[in-house]
C-alpha positions as CSV (number, residue, x, y, z in Angstrom):
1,X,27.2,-9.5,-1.1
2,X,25.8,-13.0,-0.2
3,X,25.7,-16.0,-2.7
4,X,23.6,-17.9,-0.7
5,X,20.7,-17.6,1.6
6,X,22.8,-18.5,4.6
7,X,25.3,-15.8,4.2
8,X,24.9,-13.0,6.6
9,X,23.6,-9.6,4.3
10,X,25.0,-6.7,4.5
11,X,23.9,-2.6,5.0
12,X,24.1,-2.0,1.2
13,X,21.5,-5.0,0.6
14,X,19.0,-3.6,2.8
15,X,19.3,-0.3,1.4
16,X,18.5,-1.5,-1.5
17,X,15.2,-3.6,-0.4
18,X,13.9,0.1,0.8
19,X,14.7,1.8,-1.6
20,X,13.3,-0.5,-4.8
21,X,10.3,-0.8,-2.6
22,X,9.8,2.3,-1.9
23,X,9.4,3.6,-5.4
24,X,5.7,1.7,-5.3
25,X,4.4,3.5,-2.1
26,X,6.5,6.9,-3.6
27,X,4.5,6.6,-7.1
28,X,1.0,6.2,-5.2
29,X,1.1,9.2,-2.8
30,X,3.4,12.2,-4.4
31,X,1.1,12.4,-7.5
32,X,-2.3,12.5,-4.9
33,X,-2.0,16.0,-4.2
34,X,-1.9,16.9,-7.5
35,X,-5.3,14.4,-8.5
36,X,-8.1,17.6,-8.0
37,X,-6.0,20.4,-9.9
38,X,-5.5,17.7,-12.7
39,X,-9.4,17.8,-13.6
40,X,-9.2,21.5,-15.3
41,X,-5.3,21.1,-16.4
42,X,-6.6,18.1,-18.7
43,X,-9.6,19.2,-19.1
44,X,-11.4,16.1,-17.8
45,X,-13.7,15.1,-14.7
46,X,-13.1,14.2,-11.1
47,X,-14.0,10.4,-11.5
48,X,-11.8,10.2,-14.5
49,X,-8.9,12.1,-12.8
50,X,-9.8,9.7,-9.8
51,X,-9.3,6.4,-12.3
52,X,-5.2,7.5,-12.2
53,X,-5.4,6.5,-8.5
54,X,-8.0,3.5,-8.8
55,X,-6.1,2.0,-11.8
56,X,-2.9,2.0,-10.2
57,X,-4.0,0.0,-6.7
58,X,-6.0,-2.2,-9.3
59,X,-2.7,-2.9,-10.9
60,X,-0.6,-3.3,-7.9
61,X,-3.7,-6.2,-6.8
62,X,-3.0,-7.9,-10.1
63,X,0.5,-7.9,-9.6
64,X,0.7,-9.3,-6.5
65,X,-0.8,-12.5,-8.4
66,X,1.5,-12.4,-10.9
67,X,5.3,-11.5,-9.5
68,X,5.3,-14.5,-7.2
69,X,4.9,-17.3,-9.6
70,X,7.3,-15.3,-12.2
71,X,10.1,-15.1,-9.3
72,X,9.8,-18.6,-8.6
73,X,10.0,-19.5,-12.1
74,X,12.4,-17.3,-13.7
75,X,14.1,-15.8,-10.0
76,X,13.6,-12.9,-8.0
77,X,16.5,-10.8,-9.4
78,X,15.4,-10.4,-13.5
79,X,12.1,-10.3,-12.7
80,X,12.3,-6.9,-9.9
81,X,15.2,-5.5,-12.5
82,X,12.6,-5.6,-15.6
83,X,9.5,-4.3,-13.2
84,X,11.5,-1.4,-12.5
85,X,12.5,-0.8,-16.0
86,X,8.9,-1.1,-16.6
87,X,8.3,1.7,-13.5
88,X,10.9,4.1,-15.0
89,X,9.7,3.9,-18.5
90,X,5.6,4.4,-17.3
91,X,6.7,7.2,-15.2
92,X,8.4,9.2,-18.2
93,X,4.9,8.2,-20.4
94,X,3.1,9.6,-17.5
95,X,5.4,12.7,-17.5
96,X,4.5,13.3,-21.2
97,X,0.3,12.6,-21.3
98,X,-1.4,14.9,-23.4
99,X,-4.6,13.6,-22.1
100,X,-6.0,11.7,-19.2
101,X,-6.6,8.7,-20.7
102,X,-2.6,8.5,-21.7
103,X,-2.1,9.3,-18.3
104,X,-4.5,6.8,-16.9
105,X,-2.6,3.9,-19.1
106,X,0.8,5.3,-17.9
107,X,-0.3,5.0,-14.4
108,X,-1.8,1.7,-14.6
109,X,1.7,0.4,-16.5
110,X,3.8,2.5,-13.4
111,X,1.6,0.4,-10.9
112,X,2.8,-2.8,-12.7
113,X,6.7,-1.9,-12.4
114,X,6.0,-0.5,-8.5
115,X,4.8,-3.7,-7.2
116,X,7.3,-5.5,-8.4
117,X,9.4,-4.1,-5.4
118,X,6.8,-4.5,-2.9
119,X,6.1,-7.8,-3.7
120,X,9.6,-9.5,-4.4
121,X,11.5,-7.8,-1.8
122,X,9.4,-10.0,0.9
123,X,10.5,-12.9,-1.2
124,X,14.0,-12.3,-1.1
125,X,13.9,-11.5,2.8
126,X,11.8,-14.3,3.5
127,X,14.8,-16.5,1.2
128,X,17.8,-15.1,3.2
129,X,16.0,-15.5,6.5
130,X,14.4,-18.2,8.5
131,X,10.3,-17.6,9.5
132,X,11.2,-15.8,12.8
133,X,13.9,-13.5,11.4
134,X,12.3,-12.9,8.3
135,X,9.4,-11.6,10.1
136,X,11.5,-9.5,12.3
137,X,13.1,-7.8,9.3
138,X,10.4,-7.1,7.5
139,X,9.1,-5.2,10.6
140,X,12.1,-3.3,10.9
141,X,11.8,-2.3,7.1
142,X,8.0,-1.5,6.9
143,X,9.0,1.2,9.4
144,X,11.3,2.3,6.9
145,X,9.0,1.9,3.8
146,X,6.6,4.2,5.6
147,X,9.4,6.7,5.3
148,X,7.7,7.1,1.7
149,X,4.1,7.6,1.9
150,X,4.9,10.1,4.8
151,X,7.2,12.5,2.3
152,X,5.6,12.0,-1.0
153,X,2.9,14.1,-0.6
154,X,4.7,16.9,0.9
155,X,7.4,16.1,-1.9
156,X,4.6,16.4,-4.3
157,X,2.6,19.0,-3.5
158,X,5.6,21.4,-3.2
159,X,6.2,20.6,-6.8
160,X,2.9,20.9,-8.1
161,X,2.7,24.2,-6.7
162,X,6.4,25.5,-8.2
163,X,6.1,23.4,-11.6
164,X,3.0,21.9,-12.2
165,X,1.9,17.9,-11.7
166,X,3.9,16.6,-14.4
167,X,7.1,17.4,-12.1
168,X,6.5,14.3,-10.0
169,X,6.7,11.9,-12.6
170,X,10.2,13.2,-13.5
171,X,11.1,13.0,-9.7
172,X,9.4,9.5,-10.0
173,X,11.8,8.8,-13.0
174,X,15.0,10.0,-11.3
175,X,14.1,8.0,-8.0
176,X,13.0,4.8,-10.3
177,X,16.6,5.4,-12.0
178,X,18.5,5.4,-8.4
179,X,16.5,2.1,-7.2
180,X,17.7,0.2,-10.0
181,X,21.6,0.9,-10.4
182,X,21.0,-0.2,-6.2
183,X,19.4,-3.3,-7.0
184,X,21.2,-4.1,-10.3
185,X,24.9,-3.7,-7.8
186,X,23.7,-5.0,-4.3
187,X,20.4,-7.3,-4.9
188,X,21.6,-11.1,-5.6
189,X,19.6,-14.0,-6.8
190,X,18.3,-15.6,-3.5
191,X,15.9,-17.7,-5.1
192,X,18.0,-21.4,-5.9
193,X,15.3,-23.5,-6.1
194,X,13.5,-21.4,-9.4
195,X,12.0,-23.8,-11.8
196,X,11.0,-26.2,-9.3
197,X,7.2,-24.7,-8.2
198,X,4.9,-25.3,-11.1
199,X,1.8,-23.1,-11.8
200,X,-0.7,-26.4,-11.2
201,X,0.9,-26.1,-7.7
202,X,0.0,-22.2,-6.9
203,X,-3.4,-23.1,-8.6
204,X,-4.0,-25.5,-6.4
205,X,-3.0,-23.3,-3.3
206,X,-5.7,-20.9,-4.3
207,X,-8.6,-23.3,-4.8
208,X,-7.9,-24.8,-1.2
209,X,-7.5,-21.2,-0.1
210,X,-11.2,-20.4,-1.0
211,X,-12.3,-23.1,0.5
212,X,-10.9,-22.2,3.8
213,X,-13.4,-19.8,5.8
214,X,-10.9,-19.0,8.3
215,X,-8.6,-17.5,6.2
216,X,-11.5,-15.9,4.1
217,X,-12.6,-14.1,7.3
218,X,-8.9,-12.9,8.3
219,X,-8.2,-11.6,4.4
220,X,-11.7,-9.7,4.9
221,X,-10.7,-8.3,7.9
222,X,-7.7,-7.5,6.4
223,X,-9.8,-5.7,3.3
224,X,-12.1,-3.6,5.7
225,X,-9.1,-2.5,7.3
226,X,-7.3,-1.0,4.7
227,X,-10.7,0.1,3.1
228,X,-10.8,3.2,5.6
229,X,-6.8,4.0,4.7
230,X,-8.0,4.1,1.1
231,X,-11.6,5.6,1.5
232,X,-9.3,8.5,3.3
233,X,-6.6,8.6,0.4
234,X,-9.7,9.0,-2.0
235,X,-11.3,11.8,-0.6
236,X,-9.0,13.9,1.6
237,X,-7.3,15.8,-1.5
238,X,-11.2,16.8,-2.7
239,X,-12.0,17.6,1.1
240,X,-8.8,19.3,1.9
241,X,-8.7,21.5,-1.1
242,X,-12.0,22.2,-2.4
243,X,-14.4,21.9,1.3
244,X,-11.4,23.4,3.4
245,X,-9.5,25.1,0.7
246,X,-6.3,24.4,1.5
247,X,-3.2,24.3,-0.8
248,X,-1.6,20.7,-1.9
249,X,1.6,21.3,0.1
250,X,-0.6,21.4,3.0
251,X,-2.2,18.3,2.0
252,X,1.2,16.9,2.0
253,X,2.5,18.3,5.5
254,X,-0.7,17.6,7.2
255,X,-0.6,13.5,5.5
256,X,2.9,13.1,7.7
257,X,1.0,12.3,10.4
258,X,-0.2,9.4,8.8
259,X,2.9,8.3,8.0
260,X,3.8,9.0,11.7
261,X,1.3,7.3,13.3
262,X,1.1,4.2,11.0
263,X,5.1,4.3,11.5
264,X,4.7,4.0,15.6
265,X,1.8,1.1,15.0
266,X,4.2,-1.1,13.1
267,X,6.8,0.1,16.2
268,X,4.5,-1.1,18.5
269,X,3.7,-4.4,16.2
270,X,7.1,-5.3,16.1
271,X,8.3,-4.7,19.2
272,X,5.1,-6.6,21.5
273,X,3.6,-9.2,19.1
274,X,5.8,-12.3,20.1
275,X,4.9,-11.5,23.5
276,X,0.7,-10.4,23.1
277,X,-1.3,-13.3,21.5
278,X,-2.3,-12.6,17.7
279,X,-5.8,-12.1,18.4
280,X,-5.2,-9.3,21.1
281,X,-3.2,-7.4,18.8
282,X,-5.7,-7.3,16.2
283,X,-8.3,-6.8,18.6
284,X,-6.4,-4.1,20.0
285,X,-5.7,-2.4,16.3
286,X,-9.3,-2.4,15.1
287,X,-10.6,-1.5,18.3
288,X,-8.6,1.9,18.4
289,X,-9.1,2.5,14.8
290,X,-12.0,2.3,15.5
291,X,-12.8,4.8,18.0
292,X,-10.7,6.8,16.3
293,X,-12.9,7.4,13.3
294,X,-15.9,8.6,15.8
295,X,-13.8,12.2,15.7
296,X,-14.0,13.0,12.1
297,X,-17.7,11.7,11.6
298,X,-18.6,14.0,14.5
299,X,-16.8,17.2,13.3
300,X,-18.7,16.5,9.7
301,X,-21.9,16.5,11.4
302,X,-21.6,19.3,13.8
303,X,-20.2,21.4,10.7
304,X,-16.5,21.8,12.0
305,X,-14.4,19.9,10.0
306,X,-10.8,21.5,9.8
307,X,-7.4,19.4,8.8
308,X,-6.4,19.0,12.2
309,X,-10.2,17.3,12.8
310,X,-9.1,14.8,9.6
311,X,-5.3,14.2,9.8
312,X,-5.2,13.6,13.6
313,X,-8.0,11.0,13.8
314,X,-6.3,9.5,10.8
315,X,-2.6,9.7,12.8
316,X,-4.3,7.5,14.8
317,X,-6.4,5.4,13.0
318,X,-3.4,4.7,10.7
319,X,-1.5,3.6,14.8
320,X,-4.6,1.3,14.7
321,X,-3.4,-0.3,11.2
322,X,0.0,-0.2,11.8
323,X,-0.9,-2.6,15.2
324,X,-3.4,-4.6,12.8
325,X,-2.2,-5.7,9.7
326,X,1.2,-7.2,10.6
327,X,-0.6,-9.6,13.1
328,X,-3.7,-10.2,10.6
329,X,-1.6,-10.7,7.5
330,X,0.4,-12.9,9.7
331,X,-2.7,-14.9,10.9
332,X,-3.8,-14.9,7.3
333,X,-0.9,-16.7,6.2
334,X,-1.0,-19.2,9.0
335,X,-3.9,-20.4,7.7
336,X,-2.8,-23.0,5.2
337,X,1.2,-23.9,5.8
338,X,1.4,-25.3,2.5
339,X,0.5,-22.1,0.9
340,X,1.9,-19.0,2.3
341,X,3.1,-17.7,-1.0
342,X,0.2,-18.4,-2.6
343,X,-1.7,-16.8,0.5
344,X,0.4,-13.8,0.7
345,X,-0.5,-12.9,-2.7
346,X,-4.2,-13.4,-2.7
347,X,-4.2,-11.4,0.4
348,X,-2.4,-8.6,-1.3
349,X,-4.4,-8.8,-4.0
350,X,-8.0,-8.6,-2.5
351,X,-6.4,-6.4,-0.3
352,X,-5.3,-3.5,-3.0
353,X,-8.1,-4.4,-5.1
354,X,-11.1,-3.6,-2.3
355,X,-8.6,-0.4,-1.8
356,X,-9.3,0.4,-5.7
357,X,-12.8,0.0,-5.6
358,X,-13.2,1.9,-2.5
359,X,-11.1,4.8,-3.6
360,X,-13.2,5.0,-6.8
361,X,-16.2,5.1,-5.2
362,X,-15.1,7.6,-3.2
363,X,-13.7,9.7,-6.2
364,X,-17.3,9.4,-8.5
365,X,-19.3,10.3,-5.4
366,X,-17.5,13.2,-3.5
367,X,-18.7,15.6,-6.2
368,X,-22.0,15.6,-5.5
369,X,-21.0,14.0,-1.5
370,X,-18.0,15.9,-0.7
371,X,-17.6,14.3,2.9
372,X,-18.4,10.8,1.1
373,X,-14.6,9.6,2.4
374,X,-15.9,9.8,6.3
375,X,-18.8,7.8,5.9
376,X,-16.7,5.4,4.2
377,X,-14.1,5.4,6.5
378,X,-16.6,4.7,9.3
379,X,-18.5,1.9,8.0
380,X,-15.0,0.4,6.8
381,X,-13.7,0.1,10.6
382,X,-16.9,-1.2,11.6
383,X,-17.1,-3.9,9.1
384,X,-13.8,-4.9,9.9
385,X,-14.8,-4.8,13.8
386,X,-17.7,-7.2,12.9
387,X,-16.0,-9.2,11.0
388,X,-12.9,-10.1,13.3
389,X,-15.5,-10.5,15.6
390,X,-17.1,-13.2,14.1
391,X,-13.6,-14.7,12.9
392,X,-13.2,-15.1,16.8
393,X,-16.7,-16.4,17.5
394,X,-15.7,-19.3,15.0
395,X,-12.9,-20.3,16.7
C-alpha cells in the first residue's frame, strides 16, 4: 500500500476505487425498477414516488460542491470513510420507511454518502498520478464503474419481484458494508498538502468560472448531454411497465444495453482521444447520439414502440455519451488551469442537478404524457448539438 503519491499502487487499491464508487451508481439504478410499483405499495403518487430519484441526483449535485473542499481540508481518506457510513446508515433508513416521505429523506441522505465515492476517488487518482496517467486511469475505471449501472437494475428488479422493493436497500446495505472494510484496509491518505487550499481560494475559482463563457458553453453541453440519459432514466420504468407492460426484471435485462453501449463509448474514448482532436470527439459523440434518438421518436409516432425500439437506440445513444463526456468534461476543465478542482465540481454539479430537474419533469408529466421521456430525450440531444455548435463557432 503506498505512503506517498509516487509509490506505484497496487491491485487491491484499485479494487477498492470501484468498488466505493460503485455503491453511488449501484444506489441510483437497482431501486429504479421498483419506482412505479412503489406508488400503490405506499400509497402515494407517481411524482412523489419520482422525488426518491430526483432527490437523490439533487443530492449527488450538491455534493459534488461540497466533498472537494472537505478532502482538501480535512483529507480524502476520513472524509470518503464517514460518506459511506453515512450511505450504509441512509440505506438501512430507506430499508425501514413507513411512508414515502421517510423514504424520500433516506434517499436524499443515501445520495449524500454515494457521492462521496464518486467524487473523492478522482481525487485520490488524480493525487497518485500525473495529468496524463490520471486521465488514463480514470478511463480504464469508468469502464469498470459502468459495470454497476448495467447490473443494478437487473439486480433489482429480480428482487422486487421475489421480495418486494425494500430488498434493495438491504442489498444496498450489505454492498455499502463491503466498500468500506475495502477502503478502511487498502485506501491511504493521498492528499499531503490538506489544510493548505482555503475556501476564499475555491470561491474565487467559481466566480472566475462564471465569468468564463467558454467553459459555460462546454458545462452546457455537458448538461444537455446527460439531460437525454436522465430524461430516459425518468421515464422508461413508467413506459416499460405501464405503456408496454413489461415486468421490472425486464426493465433490468433490457437497461444492460445501456450499460453496454455506454461501456464501448468510454472504450472508444479512451483508446482514440490522444490521437483525434477534442473537438472531433465531441462532435463525433453528439452527432451519433443524436441520430440515434430519431428511432425512438419515430416508433412513438407511428404507434410501435416495443423495448427493443427504446433500449437499442438508447445502447447507442448511451455509445454517443460514452465518446462525449470524457472529451467535454475534459475540455471543461481546460478551461481555467488554476481551477480544475473547482471546475470539476461545478461541472458535476450542474451536471447532476439539470439530470434532477429533468428526471422530475419527466416523472410529474408522464402520467398524463406517458411517452414524455422521448420528447425529452430528443430535444436534449439537439440542444446539446446547438450548443457545441455554437461553442465551436466562438472559437
Amino acid at each position: 500500500m503506498p505512503s506517498s503519491p509516487s509509490q506505484p499502487t497496487n491491485g487491491l487499491l484499485y479494487f477498492a476505487l470501484v468498488s466505493v464508487t460503485a455503491i453511488g451508481p449501484l444506489a441510483l439504478n437497482m431501486f429504479m425498477p421498483s419506482i412505479p410499483g412503489l406508488v400503490s405499495d405506499l400509497s402515494t403518487t407517481a411524482a412523489m414516488a419520482q422525488m426518491t430519484l430526483a432527490l437523490y441526483l439533487i443530492g449527488t449535485a450538491v455534493s459534488q460542491l461540497v466533498y472537494g473542499p472537505l478532502s482538501d481540508r480535512f483529507g480524502r481518506r476520513p472524509v470518503l470513510l464517514v460518506g459511506i457510513i453515512v450511505f450504509i446508515l441512509a440505506s438501512i433508513l430507506c430499508a425501514l420507511a413507513t411512508t414515502i416521505e421517510m423514504l424520500i429523506i433516506a434517499r436524499l441522505l443515501q445520495s449524500f454518502g454515494g457521492a462521496a465515492g464518486m467524487v473523492l476517488t478522482r481525487a485520490i487518482v488524480r493525487d497518485l498520478h500525473d495529468e496524463k496517467s490520471a486521465a488514463s486511469v480514470l478511463g480504464y475505471l469508468t469502464m469498470a464503474w459502468a459495470v454497476a449501472p448495467m447490473v443494478a437494475p437487473a439486480l433489482g428488479g429480480y428482487l422486487d419481484e421475489i421480495a418486494g422493493w425494500r430488498t434493495s436497500f438491504w442489498m444496498l446495505t450489505i454492498f455499502g458494508t463491503l466498500a468500506l472494510i475495502l477502503a478502511f484496509l487498502y485506501l491511504p491518505e493521498t492528499n499531503h498538502s490538506r489544510g493548505e487550499n482555503t475556501g476564499q481560494s475555491r470561491l474565487a475559482g467559481y466566480k472566475r468560472l462564471l465569468r468564463n463563457k467558454n467553459y459555460l458553453l462546454l458545462v452546457a453541453t455537458l448538461a444537455f448531454t446527460s439531460g437525454v440519459f436522465f430524461a430516459f432514466i425518468g421515464g422508461a420504468p413508467f413506459i416499460m411497465i405501464y405503456v408496454l407492460k413489461q415486468s421490472p426484471l425486464n426493465y433490468g435485462l433490457w437497461f444492460s444495453a445501456v450499460a453496454i453501449g455506454y461501456m464501448t463509448g468510454n472504450f472508444i474514448s479512451g483508446r482514440f482521444s490522444r490521437r483525434i482532436k477534442t473537438s472531433t470527439m465531441i462532435s463525433l459523440g453528439i452527432t451519433i447520439a443524436t441520430i440515434a434518438t430519431i428511432i425512438p421518436f419515430i416508433s412513438a409516432l407511428n404507434g410501435t414502440l416495443s423495448p427493443a425500439m427504446i433500449f437499442i437506440p438508447m445502447g447507442i445513444i448511451a455509445l454517443g455519451n460514452g465518446i462525449t463526456l470524457p472529451n467535454v468534461t475534459s475540455a471543461s476543465l481546460s478551461s481555467d488551469p488554476k481551477a480544475i478542482g473547482s471546475a470539476a465540481g461545478l461541472a458535476g454539479f450542474v451536471q447532476s442537478a439539470a439530470g434532477a430537474l429533468v428526471a422530475q419533469i419527466v416523472g410529474v408529466f408522464q402520467a398524463d404524457i406517458p411517452l414524455i421521456a422521448i420528447w425529452f430525450m430528443m430535444a436534449g440531444a439537439i440542444l446539446a448539438s446547438l450548443t457545441y455548435l455554437y461553442a465551436i463557432y466562438r472559437e
